[in-house]
Steps between C-alpha positions, in 0.01 A plus 500: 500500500670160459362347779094611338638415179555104593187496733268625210649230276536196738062585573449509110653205463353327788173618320583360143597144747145547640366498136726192392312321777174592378587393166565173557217445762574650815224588704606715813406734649177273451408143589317445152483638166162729599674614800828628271284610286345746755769588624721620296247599233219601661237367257416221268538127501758438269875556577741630208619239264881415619623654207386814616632467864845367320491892305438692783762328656749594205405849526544537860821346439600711254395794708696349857789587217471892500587599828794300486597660131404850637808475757724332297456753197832663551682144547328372160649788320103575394515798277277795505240329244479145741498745824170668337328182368521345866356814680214492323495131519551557885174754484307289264541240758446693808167688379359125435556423833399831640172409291418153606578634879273822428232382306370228779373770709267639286106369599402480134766242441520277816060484518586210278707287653507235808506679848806328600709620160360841630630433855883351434517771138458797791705356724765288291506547144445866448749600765777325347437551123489883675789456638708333179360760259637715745850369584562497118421825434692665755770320383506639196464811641802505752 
């Protein structure tokens, strides 16, 4: 479980770096501000305020942090109490990813954004906040 354990935290944090970029004015995947924009958000014409990019970027941090703690429990000396508190971190965690990855393919929720959020959320974004919420929760679970 190692090996799932260091994947699932090396792609969180390469998400919260993603996010740090954004913050302080990246603009891939686009070319412009519009095209991020549409992107990655699907709808509107006004990007988050770097502050907010800069938090999500904490938390994703922060949560690129569990998998590691979950296999180290034993080697922290966590006790029963600590064990607890960071499986249902670990859950809290993965059923916001299983969520945001579910959520997307619902017609009453995507009708309002940009075809081409629609296109690389079915294809992209979904799959892989799918597969996150998933590899955290089985974690726990094994």
């Amino acid at each position: 479980m190692t090996p799932i354990a260091i994947t699932s935290s090396l792609l969180l944090l390469f998400l919260a770096a993603i996010h740090v970029y954004w913050g302080f004015g990246g603009l891939w995947p686009g070319k412009n501000k519009q095209e991020l924009i549409d992107l990655v958000f699907g709808k509107g014409d006004r990007f988050p305020a770097p502050f907010m990019c800069l938090l999500v970027a904490i938390f994703l941090f922060f949560f690129s942090l569990l998998p590691i703690l979950w296999i180290l429990k034993t080697k922290l000396s966590l006790d029963g109490k600590m064990i607890f508190r960071l499986r249902i971190l670990l859950t809290i965690v993965s059923l916001i990813f299983l969520l945001r990855g579910l959520l997307a393919y619902f017609p009453f929720i995507t009708k309002q954004w940009k075809p081409i959020f629609v296109y690389y959320t079915k294809r992209i974004y979904n799959p892989l906040c799918i597969s996150i919420g998933l590899v955290l929760l089985i974690q726990i679970l094994i």
